[in-house]
N, C-alpha and C positions, 0 to 999 in steps of 0.2 A: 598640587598646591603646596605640597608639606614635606622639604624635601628632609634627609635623615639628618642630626647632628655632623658637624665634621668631625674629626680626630682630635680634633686641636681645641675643642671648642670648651674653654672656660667658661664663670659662672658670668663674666661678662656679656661676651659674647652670645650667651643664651639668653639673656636679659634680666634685668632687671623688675622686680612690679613690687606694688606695693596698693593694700586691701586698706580703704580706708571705710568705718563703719563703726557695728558693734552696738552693744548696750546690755546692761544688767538685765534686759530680758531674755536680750539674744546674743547670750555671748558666742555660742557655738557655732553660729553662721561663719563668723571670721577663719575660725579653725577649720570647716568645712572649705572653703573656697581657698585660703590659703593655702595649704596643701592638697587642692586640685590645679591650682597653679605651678605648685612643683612635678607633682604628678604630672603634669602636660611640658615637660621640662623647661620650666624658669629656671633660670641659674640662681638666683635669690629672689626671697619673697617676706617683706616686712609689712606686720600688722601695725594699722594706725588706728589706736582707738581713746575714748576716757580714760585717764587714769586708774580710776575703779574697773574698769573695764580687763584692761591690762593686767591689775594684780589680781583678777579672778583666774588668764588662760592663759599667763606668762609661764613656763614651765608645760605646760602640756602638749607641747610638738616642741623638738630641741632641733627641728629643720626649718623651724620662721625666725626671724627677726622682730622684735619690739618695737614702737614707738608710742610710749606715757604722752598722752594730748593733754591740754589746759580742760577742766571740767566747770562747766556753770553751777552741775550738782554732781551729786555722786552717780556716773553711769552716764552723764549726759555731754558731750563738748561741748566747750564754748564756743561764739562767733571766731571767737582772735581766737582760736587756734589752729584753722586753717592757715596762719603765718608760721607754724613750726614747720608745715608740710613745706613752705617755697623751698626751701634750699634741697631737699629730699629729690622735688622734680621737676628742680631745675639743672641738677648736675648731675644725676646718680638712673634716676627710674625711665626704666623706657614706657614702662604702662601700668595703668591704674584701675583699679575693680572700688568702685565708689556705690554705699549704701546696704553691703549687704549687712543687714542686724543693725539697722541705724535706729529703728523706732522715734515714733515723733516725739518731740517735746520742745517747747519752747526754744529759740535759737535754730531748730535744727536746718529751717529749711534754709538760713542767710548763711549758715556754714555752708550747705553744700554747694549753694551758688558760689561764695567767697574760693571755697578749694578748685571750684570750676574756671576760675578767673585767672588762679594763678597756676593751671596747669593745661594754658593753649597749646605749647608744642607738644604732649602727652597724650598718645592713642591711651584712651579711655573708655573703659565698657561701664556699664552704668544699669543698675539691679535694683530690684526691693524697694526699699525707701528712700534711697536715691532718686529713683522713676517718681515715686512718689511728691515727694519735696518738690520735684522738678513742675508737678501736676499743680502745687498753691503757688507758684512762683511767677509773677505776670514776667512775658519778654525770656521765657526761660529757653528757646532756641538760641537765643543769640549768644550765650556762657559755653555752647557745647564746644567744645578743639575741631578741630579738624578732621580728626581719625576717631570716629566716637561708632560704640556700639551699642544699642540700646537693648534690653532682654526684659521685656514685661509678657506678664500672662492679661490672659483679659481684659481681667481687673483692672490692674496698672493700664494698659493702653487705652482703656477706657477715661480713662481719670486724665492721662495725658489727651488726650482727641475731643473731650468735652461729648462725646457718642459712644455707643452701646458698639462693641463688637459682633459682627455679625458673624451667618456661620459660612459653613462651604464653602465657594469658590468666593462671595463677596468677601471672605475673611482673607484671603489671600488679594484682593485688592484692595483690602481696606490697608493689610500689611503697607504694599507697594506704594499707595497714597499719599500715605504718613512719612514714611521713609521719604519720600521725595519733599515732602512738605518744611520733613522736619529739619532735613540736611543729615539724616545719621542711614548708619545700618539700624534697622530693626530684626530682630529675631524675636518672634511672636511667639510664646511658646508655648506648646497645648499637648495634646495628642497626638493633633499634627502640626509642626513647627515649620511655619513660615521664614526666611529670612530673604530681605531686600533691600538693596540700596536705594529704589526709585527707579530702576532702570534697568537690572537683574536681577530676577526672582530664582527662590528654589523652595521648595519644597521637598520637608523630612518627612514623607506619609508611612511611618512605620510607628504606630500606637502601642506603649508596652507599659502595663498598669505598675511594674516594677519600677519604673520613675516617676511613680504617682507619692513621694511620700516629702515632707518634710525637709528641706535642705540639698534637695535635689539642685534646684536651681539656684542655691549657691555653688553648688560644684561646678553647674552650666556656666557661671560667669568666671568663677575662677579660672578654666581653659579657656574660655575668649580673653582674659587679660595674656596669658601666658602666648597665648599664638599672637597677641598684639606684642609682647615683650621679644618673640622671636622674631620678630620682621614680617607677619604678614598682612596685608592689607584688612583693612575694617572686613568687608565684605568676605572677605578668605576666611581670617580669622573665626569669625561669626558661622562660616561650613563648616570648617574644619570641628570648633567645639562641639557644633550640634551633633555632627555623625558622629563621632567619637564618645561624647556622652549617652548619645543613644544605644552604641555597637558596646558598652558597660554593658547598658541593662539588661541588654539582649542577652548577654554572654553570663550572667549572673540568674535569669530568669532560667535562662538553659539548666543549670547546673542550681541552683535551690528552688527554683521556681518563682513565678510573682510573687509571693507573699513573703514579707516578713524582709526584703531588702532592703537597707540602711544606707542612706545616705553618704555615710564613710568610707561602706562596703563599695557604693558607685564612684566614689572620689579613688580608694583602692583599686579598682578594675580599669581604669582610664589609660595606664599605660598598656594592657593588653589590646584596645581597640586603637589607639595611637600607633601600635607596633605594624598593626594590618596595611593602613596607606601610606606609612614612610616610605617614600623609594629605596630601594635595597641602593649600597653602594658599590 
């Protein structure tokens, strides 16, 4: 599915993405996921977050790009500031990681619709409080693009499904249900990581408590945007991140063991499992 870099292949060509999200709570999400989108080779990667936001984790990776959003408060975006993002992805961004470290507050959930609105032709994965906002928002199917990946844990699909996730194999149909229902890929993420368009299922049945921690699955969305930013399909995209974030854990579990792996440490390890299914040239 995932074929190597070409020779030739610039930061254009590799694509474009940009992380929009963030909050005085959680600033570190942004930073996790945006540099798992490089990790997963994005040619460029620009954070979009509050202003306060920005001048907290501006300087702390000199491999992302900035973007200061309009703030209602300190740490929170405005509605109108999803109008800084049109021109960003409408001429520039091939794909988008929307929600990670967003945290609710007032406005939040009419921004994410509003950024959703003005980013139909943009494969978009969609995380965190993204999923969330998406869960209070009536008619919220109908804002998704086209190319849209969804990545909730339980919780989150729960919240979207208005039902309880079930376990075993009915969890892998509830996956497939929704996916179809909803119009997106889902990757359902657990222990064992479901992902389905509606029509193509697969199953990641390899459980490793080493991706049990904290920002984990900002890393997970960050390589779903980056594999949407290289040209692969929703559904691709969505394999491709999951095995590759999992083949991290593995590969870090081997070598420190489950305990005590760091989220960064899994965002670092991703182009080791990346290196394994590129096609040799």
């Amino acid at each position: 599915m995932l074929r190597p870099l070409p020779a030739d292949a610039g930061k254009e060509k590799r694509g474009r993405v940009v992380v929009v999200g963030g909050s005085l709570q959680y600033p570190g999400a942004l930073l996790l996921a945006s540099r798992a989108a490089l990790r997963c080779g994005a040619g460029v990667v620009t954070v979009a977050s509050a202003r306060a936001v920005i001048e907290v984790i501006a300087g702390r990776d000199p491999n992302v790009t900035f973007l200061a959003l309009a703030e209602s408060q300190p740490g929170t975006v405005a509605v109108g500031a999803a109008a800084q993002l049109s021109s960003l992805l409408r001429e520039k961004v091939r794909a988008m990681l929307l929600g990670p470290g967003l945290a609710h507050a007032t406005g939040t959930d009419d921004f994410v619709a509003a950024v959703l609105r003005n980013a139909r032709g943009v494969a978009t994965a969609i995380d965190a409080d993204g999923l969330n906002a998406l869960a209070r928002t009536t008619g919220w199917t109908d804002l998704l693009p086209a190319k849209c990946v969804l990545t909730p844990h339980d919780g989150e699909a729960a919240r979207l499904a208005g039902a309880v996730v079930p376990a075993g194999d009915d969890r892998i149909a509830f996956a497939e249900e929704h996916a179809a229902e909803w119009g997106a890929v889902v990757a359902l993420k657990g222990a064992v990581t479901v992902v389905s368009d509606g029509r193509k299922t697969y199953v990641h049945d390899a459980p490793n408590p080493a991706l049990g921690v904290g920002g984990s699955g900002d890393a997970l969305g960050g390589a779903v945007a980056a594999f949407l930013a290289r040209g692969l399909a929703p559904l691709a995209a969505a394999c491709v991140a999951v095995w590759v974030h999992g083949r991290a854990g593995a590969l870090l579990a081997a070598e420190i063991g489950e305990n005590g792996v760091l989220a960064s440490e899994i965002v670092d390890a991703l182009p080791r499992g990346l290196r394994e299914i590129a096609e040799p040239r």
